[in-house]
Each structure stands twice: as structure tokens, then as C-alpha cells.
N, C-alpha and C positions, 0 to 999 in steps of 0.2 A: 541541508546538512552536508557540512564536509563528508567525501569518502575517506576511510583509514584507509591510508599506506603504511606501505614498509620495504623490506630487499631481502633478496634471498639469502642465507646465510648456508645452505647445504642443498645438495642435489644429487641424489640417491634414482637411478633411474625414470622411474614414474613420480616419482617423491621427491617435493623440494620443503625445503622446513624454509620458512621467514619469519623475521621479527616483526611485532607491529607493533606500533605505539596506541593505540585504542583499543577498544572492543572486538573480538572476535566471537563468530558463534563458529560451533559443529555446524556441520555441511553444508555452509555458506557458501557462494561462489566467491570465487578469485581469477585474476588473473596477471599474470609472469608477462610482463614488457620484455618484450627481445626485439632489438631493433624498430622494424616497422611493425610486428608481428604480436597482438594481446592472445597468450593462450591462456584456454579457459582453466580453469580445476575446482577441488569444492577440500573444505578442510576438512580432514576425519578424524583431527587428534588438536586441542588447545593444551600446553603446555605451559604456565603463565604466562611472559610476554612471544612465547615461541607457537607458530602454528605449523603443523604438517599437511601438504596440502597433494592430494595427487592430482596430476595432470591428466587430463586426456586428450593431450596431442603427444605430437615425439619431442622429447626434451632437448632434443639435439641446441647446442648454442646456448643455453642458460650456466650463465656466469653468478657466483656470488658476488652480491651487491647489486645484481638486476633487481629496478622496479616490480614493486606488485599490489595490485591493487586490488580492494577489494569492494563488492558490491551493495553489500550490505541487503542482501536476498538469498534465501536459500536455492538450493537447486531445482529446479522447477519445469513444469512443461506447460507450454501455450493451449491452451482447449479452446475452441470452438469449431462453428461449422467449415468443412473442405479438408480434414483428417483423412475421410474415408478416402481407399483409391491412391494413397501415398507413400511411398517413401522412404524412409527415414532413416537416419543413422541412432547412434545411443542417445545423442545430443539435441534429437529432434529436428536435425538439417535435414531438409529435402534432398535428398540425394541426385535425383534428376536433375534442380535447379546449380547443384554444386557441381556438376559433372559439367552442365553447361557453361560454366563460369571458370572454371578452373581447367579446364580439358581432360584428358585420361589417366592424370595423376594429382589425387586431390591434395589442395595446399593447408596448412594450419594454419588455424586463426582466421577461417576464415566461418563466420555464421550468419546463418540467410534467415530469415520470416517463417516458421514454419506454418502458420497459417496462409494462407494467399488473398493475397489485397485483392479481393474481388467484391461485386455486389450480389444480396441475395434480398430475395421476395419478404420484409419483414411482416409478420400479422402479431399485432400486440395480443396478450391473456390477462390483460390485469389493466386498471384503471385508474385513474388519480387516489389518490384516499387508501385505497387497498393496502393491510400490513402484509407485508412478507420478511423471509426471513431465506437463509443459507442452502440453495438448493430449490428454491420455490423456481418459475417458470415464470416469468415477465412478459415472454414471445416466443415466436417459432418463427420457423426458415424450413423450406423444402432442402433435402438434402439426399441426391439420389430414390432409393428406395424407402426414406426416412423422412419421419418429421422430425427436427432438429431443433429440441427445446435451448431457447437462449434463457439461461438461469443466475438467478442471483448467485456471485461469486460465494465458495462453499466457508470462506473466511468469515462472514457477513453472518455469524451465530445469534447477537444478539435479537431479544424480540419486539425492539423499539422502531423497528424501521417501515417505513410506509413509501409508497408511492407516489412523487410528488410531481413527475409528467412522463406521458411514454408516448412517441412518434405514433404518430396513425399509421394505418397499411399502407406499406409501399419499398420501395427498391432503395438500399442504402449501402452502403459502405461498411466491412465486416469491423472495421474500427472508426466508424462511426458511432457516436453516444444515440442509443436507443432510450435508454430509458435513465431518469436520473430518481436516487430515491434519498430520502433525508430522518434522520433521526428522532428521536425529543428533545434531544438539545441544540437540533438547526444543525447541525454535520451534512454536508451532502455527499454522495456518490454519483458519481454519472459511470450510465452501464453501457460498455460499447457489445455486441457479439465473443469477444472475445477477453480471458481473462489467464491469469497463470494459477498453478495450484504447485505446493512443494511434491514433491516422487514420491517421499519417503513417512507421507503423511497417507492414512488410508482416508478415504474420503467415505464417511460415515451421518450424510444427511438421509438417513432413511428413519422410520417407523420403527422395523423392528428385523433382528434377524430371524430367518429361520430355519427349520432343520431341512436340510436336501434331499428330497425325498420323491422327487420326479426323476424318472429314467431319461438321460440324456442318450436319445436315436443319434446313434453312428451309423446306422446300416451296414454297421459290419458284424457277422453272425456271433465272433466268439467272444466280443464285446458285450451289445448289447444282451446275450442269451446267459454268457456262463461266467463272465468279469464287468459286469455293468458300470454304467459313470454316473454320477446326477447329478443335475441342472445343479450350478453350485458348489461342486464336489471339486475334488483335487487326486490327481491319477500321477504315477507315475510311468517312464516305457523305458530301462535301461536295457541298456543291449552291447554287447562287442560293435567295432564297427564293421560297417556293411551288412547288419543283418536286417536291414531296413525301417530303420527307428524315421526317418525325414520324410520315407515315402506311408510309412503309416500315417503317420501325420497331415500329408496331402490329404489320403482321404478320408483323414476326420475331418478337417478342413473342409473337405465339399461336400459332406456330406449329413456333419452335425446338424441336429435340429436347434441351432441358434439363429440369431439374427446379424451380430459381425463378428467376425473373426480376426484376432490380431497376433500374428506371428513374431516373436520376436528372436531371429535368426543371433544369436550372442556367443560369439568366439568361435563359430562354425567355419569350415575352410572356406577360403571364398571361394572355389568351385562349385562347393553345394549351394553356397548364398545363390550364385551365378544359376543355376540350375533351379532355384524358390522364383526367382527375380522373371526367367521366361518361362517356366511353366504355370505361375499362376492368374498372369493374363491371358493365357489360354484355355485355364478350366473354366469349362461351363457349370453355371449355378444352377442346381436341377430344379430349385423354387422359380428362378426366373427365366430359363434360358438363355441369359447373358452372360458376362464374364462375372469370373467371382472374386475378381478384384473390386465390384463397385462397392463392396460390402467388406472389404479386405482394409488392414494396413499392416505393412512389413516393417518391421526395425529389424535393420542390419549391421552388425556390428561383428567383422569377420575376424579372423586369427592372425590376419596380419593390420590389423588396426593395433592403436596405443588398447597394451592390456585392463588399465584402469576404465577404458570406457565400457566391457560387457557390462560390469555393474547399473552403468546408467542407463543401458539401452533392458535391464532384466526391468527396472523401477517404470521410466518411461512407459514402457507396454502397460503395467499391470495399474498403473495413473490412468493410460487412455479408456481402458479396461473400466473401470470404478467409473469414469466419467460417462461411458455410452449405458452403463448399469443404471445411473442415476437419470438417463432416460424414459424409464420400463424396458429396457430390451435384454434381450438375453446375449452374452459376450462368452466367447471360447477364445483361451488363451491358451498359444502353445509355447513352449519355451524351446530352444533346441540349441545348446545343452547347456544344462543346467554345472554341468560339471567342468567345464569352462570358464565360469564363472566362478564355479567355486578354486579353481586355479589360479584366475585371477589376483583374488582375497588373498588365497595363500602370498604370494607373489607381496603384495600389498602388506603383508601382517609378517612378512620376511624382514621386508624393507624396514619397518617401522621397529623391528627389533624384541617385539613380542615371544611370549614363554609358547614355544610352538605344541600344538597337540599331537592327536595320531598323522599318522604320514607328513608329518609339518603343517596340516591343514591348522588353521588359526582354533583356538580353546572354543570361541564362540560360532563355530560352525552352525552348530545346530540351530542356536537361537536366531540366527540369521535366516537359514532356509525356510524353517519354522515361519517366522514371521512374513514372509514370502509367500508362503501357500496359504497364510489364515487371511491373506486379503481377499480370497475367494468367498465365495457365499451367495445364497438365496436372501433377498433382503423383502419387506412390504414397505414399499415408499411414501407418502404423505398421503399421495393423493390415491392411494388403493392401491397401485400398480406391482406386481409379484417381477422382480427382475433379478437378473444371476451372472455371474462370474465365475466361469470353471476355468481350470489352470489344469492344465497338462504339461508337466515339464520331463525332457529326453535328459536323461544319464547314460555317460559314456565310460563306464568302468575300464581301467586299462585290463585286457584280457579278457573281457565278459566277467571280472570279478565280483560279485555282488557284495562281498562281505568287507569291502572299503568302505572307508569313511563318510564319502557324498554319498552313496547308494543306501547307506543305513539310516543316516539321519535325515533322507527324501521319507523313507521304508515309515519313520517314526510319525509322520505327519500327515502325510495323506491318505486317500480314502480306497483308491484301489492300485493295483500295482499288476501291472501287462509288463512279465520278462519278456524279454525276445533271448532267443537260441538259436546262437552258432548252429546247430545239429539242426536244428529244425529247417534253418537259411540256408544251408547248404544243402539241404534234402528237397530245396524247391517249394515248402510250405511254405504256404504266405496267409495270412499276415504269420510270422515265426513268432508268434505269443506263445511261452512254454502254458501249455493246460493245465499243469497238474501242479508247477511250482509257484504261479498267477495268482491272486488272488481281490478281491471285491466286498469291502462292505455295505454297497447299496444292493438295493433289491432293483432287478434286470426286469424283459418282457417276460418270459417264460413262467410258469411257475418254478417256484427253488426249489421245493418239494423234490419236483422232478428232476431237473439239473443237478441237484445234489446226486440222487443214484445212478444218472447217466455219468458222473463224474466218475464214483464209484466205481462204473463199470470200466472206464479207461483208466483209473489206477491199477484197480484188479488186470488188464489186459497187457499195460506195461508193464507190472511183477513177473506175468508170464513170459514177455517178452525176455526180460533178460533172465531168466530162466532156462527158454530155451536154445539163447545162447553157449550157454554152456553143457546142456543134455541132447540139444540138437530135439527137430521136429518130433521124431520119432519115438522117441521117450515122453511127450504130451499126452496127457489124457484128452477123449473127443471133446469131451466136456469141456476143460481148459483151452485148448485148439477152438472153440467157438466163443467161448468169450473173448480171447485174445482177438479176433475176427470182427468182433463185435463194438471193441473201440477202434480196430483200425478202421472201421467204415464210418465211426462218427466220426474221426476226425476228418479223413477224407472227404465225406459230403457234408459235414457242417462245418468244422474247425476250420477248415479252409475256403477262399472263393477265389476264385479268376477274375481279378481285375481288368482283364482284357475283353471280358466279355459283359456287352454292357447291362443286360441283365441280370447276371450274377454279380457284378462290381457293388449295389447297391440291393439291399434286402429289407424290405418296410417290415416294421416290427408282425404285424399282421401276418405277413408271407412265415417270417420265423416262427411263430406260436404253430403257425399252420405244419408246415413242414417236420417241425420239433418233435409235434405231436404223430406222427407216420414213424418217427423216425425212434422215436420212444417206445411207441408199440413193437418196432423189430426187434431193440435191446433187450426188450423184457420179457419178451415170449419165445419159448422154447421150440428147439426144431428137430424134427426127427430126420437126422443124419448121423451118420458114425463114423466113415470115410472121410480121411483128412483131406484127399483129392477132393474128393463131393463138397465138401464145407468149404474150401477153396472157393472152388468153380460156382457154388452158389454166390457165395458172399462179395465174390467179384462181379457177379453177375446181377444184383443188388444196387453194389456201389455205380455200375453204370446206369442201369434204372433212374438211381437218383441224382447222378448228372448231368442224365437230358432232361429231369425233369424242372433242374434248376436252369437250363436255357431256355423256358419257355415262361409266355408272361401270364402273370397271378390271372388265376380266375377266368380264364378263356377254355373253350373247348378242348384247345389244345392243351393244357394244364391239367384239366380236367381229365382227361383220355390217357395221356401218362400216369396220372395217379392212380387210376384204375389199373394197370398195366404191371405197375409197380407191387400196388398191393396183391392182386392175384396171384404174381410170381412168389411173394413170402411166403402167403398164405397156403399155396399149395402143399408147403415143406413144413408146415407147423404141426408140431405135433398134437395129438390127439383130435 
């Protein structure tokens, strides 16, 4: 089939409008002939014979009446096995392989294989005769830490298709034809390892959804304990910058109880890209003790990139996402930032001349983001297997603002929400999740019963607090003066950890229940002191107690002997 062309007829920054004489679809791919030079783009708007198409490269050089051609495929990413451990820009270029080809200043128009022409160990699952269908498993491939199911293309819905030869075990070529399968009307397909699937399509060969309902282990205490995540679930972490929204995300990163993790770095400065890029071949994965890139993949797509491409590199991720889900594995996506993107749109929805909403963000904001976060989930797959997609996406409010547009309509959709605070960042709190303004609707390790009135206790302690801002110490009742005492020391010994210290950096849910519960008996039980110096110097003398007892490791002598140490010094001062 002939391709449709056509030529540019306007060129509006990222946006060039063309005429074509055929068929055009919504987000199609295209590409703008400049010179020697095909840049890619996808159309987001068909006007009858007029389409509007944005680029993701720099438009520099595009003349009305340049060539353009289109592909007659939607936008799409390549899936198979050699993902893991790479790369990637919005586009799915391998970035390493572009850097070597192009030197220290990448060129457009130029796109590489995002898969890598290599061989892998094939073992067939299926046998001549066998029906399968969109999603079934044909074969496997070792893949790192993984078995890497090679699957029928997720296109392949109908229930007429059967298997009509599959290679025997052995080493083949990732685009080598493994298996070929044929219909009831004789149609055949040949299956090679690797296939494309559209971005913007959710990939939905599963069984069934279902509700998220497993606490996803962060091993970080004020997460897991008093703002929980679930396998599945959807979080957001807005913050001003610098209050450390990227380096939380690190160690959710290493320390989520999932199986891969895919970052996708979208409109971020490229300092901090730069800063994702060598810190995360050097973290150690505490399940394997190797790097936690073999289980990693980065999409980078930084602020000095063509604006139109965050959008592809947010799609892209949350594609590779669904695709390792449709394995049984469990998948944590982090986005950073999501408000970037939603800059992006604006920009885009500028351009295109639409009736702009609040702050000029486009009318259809929400249903966008919305639609974004509902591709996460806990799914049951054909074959039994319980596998999950959590999305974690950073908001970067200008000013720490919460009450903007992208931060309200993230607010409306997901399942828990970790502010971070300037005050808190600045105060040296880490992780700076506000406590009190945070919130979670899944259920955490802890019981909530309890978390609820430790909560309690540190609302009630921050009233007094600013209370005694303005009455001064002095004017506190004892009573008051110890409760206030009473959340400063949970957030001190739980709210907060040392990441420097390797013990404390990482908290197995076990240690927290353990801990929580010591630490729930001091909130709760009353002490006989009346002396404000006295209540001081106890409850300081408490909070170190419970410092050293977090550098020492679960369950040893030495834990054990602190805990004893610990409780004797409360217990002396409890009343009655």
C-alpha cells in the first residue's frame, strides 16, 4: 500500500499543520523531510484534509511545502527481551547507542533499534496444534534476573488462532521468526521475540482486575506505617523544589518490594537526569546484591529536549510497565515530574489554539492525567498469576502550591498522596512528607487503629505547638508540654530515618510493627512528671534511647539489650 503524503502548510514551534491527500488517523506517526533529515511526530488533531502534527525534534529548517510523510502506524514502542538495564529517551532511542554515534551533542532524525540484535536461549511453551490467543506465552528467554515470556502480539484478540510450528530449544536471533501461528481461514503470522504495541493503548490481556489491596514495602517508616502504597495503587509526592521529591524516589526505587522498576525521568533538568543516570548503576539491590539497574529501565527526556517529547517518554514507561505486568511480575513506576508534562500539553494546547482552562492548562487536563494513573492496577492473568503496576508520579508546584491545577487533578485520582515541606526540608527532616497534611487510602503494616491515635497525638502536639508560639513555654500546662513532647519524639524516632546509615536507611515491615508498638506504649501512657525542664530532659533522653536503638540490627542481642534499656528508662517515670 502506497504511503500518504502531503507538505507542510504552517509551522507553529513544535506544531506543524499539513495537508494530505488520504487517510489520516489521531496519533499516527509522521514524518517532516528537511533536507537529508526525516523528523519524527504523531498527529493530535485531523481537521478534514488538514492535520496538526507535533514534532519531537527541534523544528529548526521546516519550510512550508516541505515533504511529509506518513507511516500509516500509530505511535508505538518496541517490547521484547534486552529492555531491562537500558536507556532510553521518550522515543525509545537507546541513548548510550546515540551518544555513540552521534558524539556529545545529539543529532535529529536520527533513530536506532531499541531492542538489540542479539541472541537468546529460546525454550518453546506451546506445541503445534495448541489455540492461543493475545497475551498467551509461545516461549521463554532468560533475561537477567527474569524469565522473559515471548507472547503472542497483544493485537492477536481473536480466538481462532492456533499454532502451527514453534522452533525447538535453542539460541536464535531476537528478530528471528520463533513461532508462526495461523487462523481458520489459513492467515498466518510468524512470531519473531519481538513486536510493537501502540503507547496510548492500555494493554489489557488479563483475567480480571482487582482491588489493591497488598501493602507495597518501601521500607521507609512513614510510608509504609502512617501513608501506605499498594501493590497497584497510584501515589502522588508534590513538593517545592529541593525538598527532595527525586532522592525519595531513589529509595523507593531500591528498596520497593517489586520485581522492575522503570523511571521515567520527563522534562526534568538534565543535571538531575545526569545525577539518575550515575547514581543508579551504583545502587546496590538489597534482594541481589548487584546493581539495581539489571532490573531497572530509565526513560529520559530532560527540559532541554523538544517540549512535545515528555508526553512520549510519560506513555512509553507506563507501555514497558503493562508489558513486564503481563509477565506476573510486579512493576513500580515512578514519573518525575509529572507537572512537566503537564507544561508540556499546555504549550501544545497553546499552540493548537484551544479555549484554555485554569492557568492556561488545557480544559481536558484532568481526563488526561486521570487516564494516566488508571493504567496502574493489580490484574489476575490467564494463567493464575496476581501481577501489578504502581505509578508514582512527582509534582512540582511553582512555590510548593498545592492548590494548582496539576497538583489537584493528580489529588482527584490517586490513592495516596506524600506532601513534602519546604519547613520540614529545611529543618533537615527526611524523608520531608508533611504528616499531618499526607494522606492514604490503603491500609499500611501497622495496625490503623493505632496509627490513627498516634496521628492524633501529633495533630494535638502541633496545635500546641503553635500555641506556644505565641504564649511562650511558660504559659503550657505540664499536661500539654508532654504531649507536645510526645509527637516530637514520634516524628523524631519514626517520622524520620538516616539514610546514611545503613541500618536505619531500610526498615523491614516486621522491625516497624515491632518498634511502632514500644513506641505506641510511650504515646499512650502517662508519666509522672510536672517539671517542664524534667519532661525535657526525659523525653530527650527517650528519643536517644530510640536512636541507638535503630542502629542496631533486628533481633540480635544487641537489639534486644537496648530494648530492654529503653523500656526501663519510661517505665521508671510512668505513673502509677
Amino acid at each position: 500500500m502506497d504511503k500518504v503524503t502531503g507538505y507542510v502548510t504552517g509551522v507553529n514551534g513544535n506544531l506543524v499543520a499539513a495537508t494530505f491527500s488520504g487517510s489520516v488517523r489521531k496519533n499516527e506517526v509522521g514524518y517532516v523531510l528537511v533536507g537529508d533529515d526525516r523528523l519524527k511526530g504523531e498527529v493530535i488533531r485531523v481537521n478534514g484534509d488538514t492535520a496538526s502534527m507535533q514534532i519531537y525534534e527541534m523544528t529548526n529548517g521546516i519550510q512550508v511545502g516541505d515533504k511529509v510523510e506518513l507511516s500509516g502506524e500509530l505511535m508505538s514502542v518496541e517490547l521484547g527481551p534486552g529492555l531491562l538495564t537500558q536507556v532510553f529517551d521518550g522515543l525509545q532511542n537507546p541513548l548510550p547507542e546515540l551518544a555513540q554515534q552521534c558524539g556529545f551533542f545529539l543529532q535529529r532524525g536520527v533513530y536506532l533499534d531499541p531492542i538489540p540484535n542479539k541472541d537468546w536461549e529460546f525454550t518453546p511453551l506451546v506445541k503445534p496444534g495448541d489455540h492461543v490467543t493475545a497475551g498467551d506465552a509461545v516461549g521463554s528467554v532468560p533475561e537477567g534476573l527474569f524469565t522473559h515470556l515471548i507472547m503472542v502480539p497483544f493485537g492477536l484478540k481473536d480466538q481462532g488462532w492456533r499454532v502451527k510450528s514453534v522452533r525447538e530449544k535453542g539460541v536464535y536471533n531476537v528478530r528471528d521468526t520463533v513461532a508462526v501461528l495461523e487462523n481458520e481461514s489459513g492467515e498466518e503470522k510468524e512470531l519473531t521475540m519481538v513486536f510493537s504495541w501502540p503507547v496510548k493503548q492500555p494493554i489489557r490481556c488479563y483475567e480480571e482486575r482487582l482491588r489493591p489491596d497488598e501493602t507495597l514495602v518501601t521500607k521507609l517508616r512513614s510510608i509504609d506505617t502512617f501513608l501506605p502504597v499498594a501493590k497497584g495503587g497510584t501515589f502522588c509526592v508534590p513538593g517545592p523544589f529541593g525538598a527532595g521529591k527525586t532522592v525519595l524516589q531513589h529509595m523507593e526505587a531500591k528498596n520497593a518490594d517489586v520485581d522492575v522498576v522503570i523511571v521515567a525521568a520527563c522534562g526534568e533538568r538534565a543535571g538531575e537526569v545526569v545525577e539518575v543516570l550515575k547514581e543508579f548503576p551504583e545502587l546496590v539491590d538489597p534482594r541481589t546484591g548487584r546493581s539495581l539497574m539489571e532490573r531497572t529501565i530509565i526513560i529520559c527526556n530532560t527540559s532541554s529536549m523538544p517540549v512535545a517529547a515528555r508526553e512520549a517518554s510519560v506513555y512509553t514507561a507506563v507501555t514497558m510497565a503493562e508489558y513486564y505486568r503481563q509477565m506476573g511480575l510486579d512493576v513500580l513506576l515512578l514519573a518525575d515530574s509529572t507537572s512537566r508534562w503537564a507544561q508540556a500539553m499546555r504549550e501544545m494546547s497553546g499552540r493548537l489554539e484551544e479555549i484554555p482552562g485554569e492557568e492556561a492548562f488545557p480544559a481536558y487536563l484532568e481526563s488526561v492525567i486521570a487516564s494516566f494513573y488508571e493504567r496502574a492496577g493489580k490484574v489476575r492473568l490467564k494463567n493464575g498469576k496476581i501481577a501489578s503496576v504502581t505509578i508514582g508520579g512527582t509534582v512540582s508546584p511553582a512555590g510548593g502550591n498545592f492548590e494548582e491545577p496539576v497538583t489537584q487533578a493528580t489529588l482527584k485520582v490517586v490513592g495516596a498522596f506524600h506532601g513534602l515541606s519546604r519547613e520540614r526540608s529545611d529543618a533537615r527532616k527526611y524523608p520531608a512528607i508533611h504528616p499531618i497534611d499526607s494522606w492514604s487510602k490503603y491500609r499500611g503494616v501497622v495496625d490503623m487503629e493505632r496509627v490513627e491515635q498516634a496521628r492524633s497525638i501529633l495533630k494535638r502536639s502541633n496545635e500546641i505547638n503553635q500555641m506556644m508560639k505565641v504564649i511562650g513555654e511558660e504559659g503550657t500546662s505540664a499536661e500539654d508540654y508532654i504531649v507536645y513532647q510526645k509527637g516530637e519524639l514520634l516524628d523524631a524516632v519514626y517520622l524520620q530515618q538516616n539514610s546514611f546509615d545503613p541500618i536505619d536507611a531500610a526498615c523491614d515491615p516486621d522491625r516497624q510493627i515491632h518498634e511502632f508498638n514500644v513506641l505506641y506504649d510511650v504515646l499512650t501512657r502517662n508519666f509522672a512528671l510536672s517539671d517542664k525542664k524534667e519532661i525535657r530532659a526525659f523525653f530527650n533522653q527517650v528519643r536517644q534511647e530510640f536512636l541507638d536503638w535503630h542502629n542496631t540490627v533486628f533481633r540480635t542481642p544487641e537489639f534486644e539489650a537496648q530494648e530492654k534499656r529503653l523500656k526501663d528508662f519510661y517505665l521508671s517515670k510512668a505513673a502509677g
